[in-house]
N, CA, C and O atoms as CSV, one atom per row, in Angstrom:
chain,resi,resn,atom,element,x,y,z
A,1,UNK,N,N,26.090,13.909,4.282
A,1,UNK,CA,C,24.645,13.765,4.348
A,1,UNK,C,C,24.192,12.519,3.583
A,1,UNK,O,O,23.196,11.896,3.948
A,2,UNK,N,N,24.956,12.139,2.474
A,2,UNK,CA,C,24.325,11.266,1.687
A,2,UNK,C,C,25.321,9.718,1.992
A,2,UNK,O,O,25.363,8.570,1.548
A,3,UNK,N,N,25.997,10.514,2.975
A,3,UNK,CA,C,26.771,8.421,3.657
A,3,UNK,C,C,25.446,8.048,4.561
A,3,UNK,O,O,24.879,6.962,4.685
A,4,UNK,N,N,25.133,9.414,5.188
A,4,UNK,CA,C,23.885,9.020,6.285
A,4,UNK,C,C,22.471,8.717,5.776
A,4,UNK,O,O,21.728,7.836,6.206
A,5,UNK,N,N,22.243,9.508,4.884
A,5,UNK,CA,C,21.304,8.568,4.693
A,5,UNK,C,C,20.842,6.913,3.849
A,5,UNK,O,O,19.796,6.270,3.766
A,6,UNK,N,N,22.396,6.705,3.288
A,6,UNK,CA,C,22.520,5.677,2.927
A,6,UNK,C,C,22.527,4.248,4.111
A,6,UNK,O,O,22.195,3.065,4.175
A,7,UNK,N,N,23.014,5.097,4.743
A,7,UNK,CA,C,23.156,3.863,6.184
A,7,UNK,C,C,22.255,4.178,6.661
A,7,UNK,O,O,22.060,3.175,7.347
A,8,UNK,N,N,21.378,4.886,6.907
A,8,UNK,CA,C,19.677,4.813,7.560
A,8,UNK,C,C,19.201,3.641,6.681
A,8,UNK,O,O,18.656,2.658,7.184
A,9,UNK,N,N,19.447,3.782,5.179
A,9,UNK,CA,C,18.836,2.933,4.160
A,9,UNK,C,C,18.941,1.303,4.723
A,9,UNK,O,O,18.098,0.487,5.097
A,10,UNK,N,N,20.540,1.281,4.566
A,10,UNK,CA,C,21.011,-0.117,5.177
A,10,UNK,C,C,20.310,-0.654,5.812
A,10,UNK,O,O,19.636,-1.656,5.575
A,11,UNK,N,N,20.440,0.288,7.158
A,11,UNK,CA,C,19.844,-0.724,8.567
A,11,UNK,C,C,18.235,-0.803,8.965
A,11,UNK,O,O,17.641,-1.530,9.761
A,12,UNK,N,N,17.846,0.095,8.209
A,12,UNK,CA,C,16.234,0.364,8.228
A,12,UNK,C,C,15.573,-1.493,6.805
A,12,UNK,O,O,14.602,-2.249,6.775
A,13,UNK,N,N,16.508,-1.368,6.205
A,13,UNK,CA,C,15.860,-2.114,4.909
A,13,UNK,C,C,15.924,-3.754,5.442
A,13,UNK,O,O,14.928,-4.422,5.166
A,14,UNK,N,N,16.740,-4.254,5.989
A,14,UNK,CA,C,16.157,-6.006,6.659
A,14,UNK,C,C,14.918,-5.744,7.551
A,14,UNK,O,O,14.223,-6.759,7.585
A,15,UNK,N,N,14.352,-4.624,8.361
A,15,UNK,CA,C,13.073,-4.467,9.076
A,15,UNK,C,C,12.322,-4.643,8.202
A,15,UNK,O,O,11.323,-5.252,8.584
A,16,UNK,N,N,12.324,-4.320,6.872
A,16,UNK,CA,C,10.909,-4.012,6.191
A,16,UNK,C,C,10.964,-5.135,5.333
A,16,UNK,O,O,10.040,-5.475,4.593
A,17,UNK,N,N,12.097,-5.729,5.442
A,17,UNK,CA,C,11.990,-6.949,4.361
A,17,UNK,C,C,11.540,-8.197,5.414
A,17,UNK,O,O,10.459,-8.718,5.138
A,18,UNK,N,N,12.215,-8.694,6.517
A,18,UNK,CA,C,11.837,-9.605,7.326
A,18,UNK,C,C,11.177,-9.191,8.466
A,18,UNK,O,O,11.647,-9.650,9.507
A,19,UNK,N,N,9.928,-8.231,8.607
A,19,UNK,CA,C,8.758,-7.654,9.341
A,19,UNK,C,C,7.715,-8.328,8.311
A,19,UNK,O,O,6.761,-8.555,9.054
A,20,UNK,N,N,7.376,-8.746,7.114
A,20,UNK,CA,C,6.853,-8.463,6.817
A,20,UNK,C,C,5.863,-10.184,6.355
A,20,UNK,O,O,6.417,-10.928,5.545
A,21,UNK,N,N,4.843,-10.496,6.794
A,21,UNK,CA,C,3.932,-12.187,6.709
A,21,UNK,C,C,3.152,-11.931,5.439
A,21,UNK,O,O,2.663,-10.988,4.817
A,22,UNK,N,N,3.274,-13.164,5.373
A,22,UNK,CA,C,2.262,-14.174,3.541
A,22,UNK,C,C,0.944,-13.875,4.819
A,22,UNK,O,O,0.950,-13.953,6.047
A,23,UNK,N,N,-0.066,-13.524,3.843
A,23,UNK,CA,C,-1.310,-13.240,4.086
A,23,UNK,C,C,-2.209,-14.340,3.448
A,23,UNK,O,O,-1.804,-14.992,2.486
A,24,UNK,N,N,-3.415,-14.530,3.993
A,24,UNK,CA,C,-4.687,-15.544,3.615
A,24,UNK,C,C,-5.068,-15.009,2.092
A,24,UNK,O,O,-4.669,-13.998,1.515
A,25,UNK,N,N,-5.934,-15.989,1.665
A,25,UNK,CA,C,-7.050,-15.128,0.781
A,25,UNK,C,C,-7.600,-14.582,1.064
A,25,UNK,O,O,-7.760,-13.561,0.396
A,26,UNK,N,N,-8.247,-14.736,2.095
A,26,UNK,CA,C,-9.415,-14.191,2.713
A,26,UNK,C,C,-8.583,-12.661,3.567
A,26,UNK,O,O,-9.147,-11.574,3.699
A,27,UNK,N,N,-7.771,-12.845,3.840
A,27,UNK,CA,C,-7.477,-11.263,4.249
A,27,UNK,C,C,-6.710,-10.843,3.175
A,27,UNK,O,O,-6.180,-9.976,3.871
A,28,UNK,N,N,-6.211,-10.695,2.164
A,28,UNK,CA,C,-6.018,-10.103,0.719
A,28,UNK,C,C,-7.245,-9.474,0.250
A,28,UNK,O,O,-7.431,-8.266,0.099
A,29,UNK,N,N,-8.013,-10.371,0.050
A,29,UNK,CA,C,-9.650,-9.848,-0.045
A,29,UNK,C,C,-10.059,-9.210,0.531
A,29,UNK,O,O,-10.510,-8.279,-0.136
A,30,UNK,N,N,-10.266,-9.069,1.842
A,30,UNK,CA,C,-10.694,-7.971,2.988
A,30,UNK,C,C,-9.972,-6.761,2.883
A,30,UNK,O,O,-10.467,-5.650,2.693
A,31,UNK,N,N,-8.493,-7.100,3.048
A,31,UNK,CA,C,-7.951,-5.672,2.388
A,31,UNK,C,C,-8.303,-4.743,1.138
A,31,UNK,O,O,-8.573,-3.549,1.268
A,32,UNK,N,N,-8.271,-5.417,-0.097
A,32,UNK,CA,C,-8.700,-5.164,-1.191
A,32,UNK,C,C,-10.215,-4.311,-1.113
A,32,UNK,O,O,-10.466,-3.259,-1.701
A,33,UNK,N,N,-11.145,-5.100,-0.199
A,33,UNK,CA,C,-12.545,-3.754,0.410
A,33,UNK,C,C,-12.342,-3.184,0.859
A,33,UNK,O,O,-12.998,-2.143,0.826
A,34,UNK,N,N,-11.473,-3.291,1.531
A,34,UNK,CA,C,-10.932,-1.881,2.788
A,34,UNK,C,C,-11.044,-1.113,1.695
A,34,UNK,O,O,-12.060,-0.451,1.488
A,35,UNK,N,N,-9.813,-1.123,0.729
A,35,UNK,CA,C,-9.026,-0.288,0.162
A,35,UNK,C,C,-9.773,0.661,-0.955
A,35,UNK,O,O,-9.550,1.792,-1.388
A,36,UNK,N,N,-10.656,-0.232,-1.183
A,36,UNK,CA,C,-11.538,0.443,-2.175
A,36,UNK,C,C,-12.325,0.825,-1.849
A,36,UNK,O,O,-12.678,1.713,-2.625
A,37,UNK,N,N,-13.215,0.685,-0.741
A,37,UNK,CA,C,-13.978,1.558,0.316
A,37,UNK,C,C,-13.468,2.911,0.728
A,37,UNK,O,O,-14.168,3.885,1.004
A,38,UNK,N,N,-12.230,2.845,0.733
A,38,UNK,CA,C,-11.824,4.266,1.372
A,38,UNK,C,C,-11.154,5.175,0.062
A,38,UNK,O,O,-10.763,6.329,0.232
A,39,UNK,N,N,-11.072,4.321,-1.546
A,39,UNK,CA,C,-11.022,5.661,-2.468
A,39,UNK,C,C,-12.459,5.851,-3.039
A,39,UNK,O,O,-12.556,6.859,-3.739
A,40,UNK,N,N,-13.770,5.004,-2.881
A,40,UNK,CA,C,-14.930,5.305,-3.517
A,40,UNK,C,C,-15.279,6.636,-2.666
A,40,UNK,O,O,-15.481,7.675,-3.296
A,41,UNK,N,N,-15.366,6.637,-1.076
A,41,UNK,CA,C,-15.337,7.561,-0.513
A,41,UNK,C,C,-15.152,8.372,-0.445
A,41,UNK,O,O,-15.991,9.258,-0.289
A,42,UNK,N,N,-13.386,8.606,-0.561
A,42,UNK,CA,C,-12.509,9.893,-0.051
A,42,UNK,C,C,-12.199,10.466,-1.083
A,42,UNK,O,O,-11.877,11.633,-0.861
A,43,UNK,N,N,-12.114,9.990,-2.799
A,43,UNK,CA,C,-11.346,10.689,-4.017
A,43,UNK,C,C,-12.409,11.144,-4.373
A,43,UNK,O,O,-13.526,10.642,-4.250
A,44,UNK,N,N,-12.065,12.266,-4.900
A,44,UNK,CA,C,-13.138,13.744,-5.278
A,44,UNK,C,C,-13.125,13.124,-6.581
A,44,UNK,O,O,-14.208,13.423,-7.084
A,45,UNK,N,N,-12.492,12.446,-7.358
A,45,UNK,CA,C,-12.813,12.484,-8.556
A,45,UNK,C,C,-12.082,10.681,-9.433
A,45,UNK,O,O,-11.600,10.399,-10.529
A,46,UNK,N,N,-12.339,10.066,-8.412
A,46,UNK,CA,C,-11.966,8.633,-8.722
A,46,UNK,C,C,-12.452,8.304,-10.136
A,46,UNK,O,O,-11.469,7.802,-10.681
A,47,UNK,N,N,-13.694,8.338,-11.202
A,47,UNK,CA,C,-13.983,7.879,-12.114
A,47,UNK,C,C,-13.893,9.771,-13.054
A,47,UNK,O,O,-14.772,10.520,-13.481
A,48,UNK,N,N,-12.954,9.825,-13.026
A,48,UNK,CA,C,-12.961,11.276,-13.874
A,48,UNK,C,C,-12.710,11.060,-15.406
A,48,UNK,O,O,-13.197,11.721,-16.323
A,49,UNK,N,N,-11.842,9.988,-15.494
A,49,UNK,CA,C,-11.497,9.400,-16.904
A,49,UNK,C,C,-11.781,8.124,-17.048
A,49,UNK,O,O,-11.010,7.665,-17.891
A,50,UNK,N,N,-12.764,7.025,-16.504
A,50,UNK,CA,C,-12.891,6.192,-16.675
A,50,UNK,C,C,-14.225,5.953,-16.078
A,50,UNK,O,O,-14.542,6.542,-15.044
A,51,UNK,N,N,-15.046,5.102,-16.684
A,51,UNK,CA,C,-16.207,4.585,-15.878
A,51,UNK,C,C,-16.267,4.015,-15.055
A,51,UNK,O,O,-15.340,3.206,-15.078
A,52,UNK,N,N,-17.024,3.876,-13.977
A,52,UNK,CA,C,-17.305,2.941,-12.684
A,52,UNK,C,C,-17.087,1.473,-12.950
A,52,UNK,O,O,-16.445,0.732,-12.205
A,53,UNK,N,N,-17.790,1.042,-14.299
A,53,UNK,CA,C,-18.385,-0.027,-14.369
A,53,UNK,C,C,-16.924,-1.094,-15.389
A,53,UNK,O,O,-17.007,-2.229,-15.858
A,54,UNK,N,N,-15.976,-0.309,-15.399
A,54,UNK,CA,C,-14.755,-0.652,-15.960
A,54,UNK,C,C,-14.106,-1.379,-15.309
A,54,UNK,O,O,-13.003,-1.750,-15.710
């Protein structure tokens, strides 16, 4: 079990390393709103130990 999933590891791991493009500023940034748009939203309790304004 653990030869197999080592060789899933293998041949799965150059996809995710050379799949993967250098991004703009400008879409780093856009992501970055995405991203924080969807935990101001969706987390029940995003500022539970920390302030907003932090």
């Amino acid at each position: 079990m653990k030869k197999k999933l080592n060789l899933i590891f293998i041949l799965l791991l150059p996809l995710s390393i050379f799949s993967q493009h250098e991004l703009s500023k400008e879409q780093v940034v856009e992501d970055f709103k995405i991203l924080k748009s969807v935990l101001t939203k969706g987390h029940p309790s995003l500022y539970e130990y920390t302030s907003q304004s932090q």
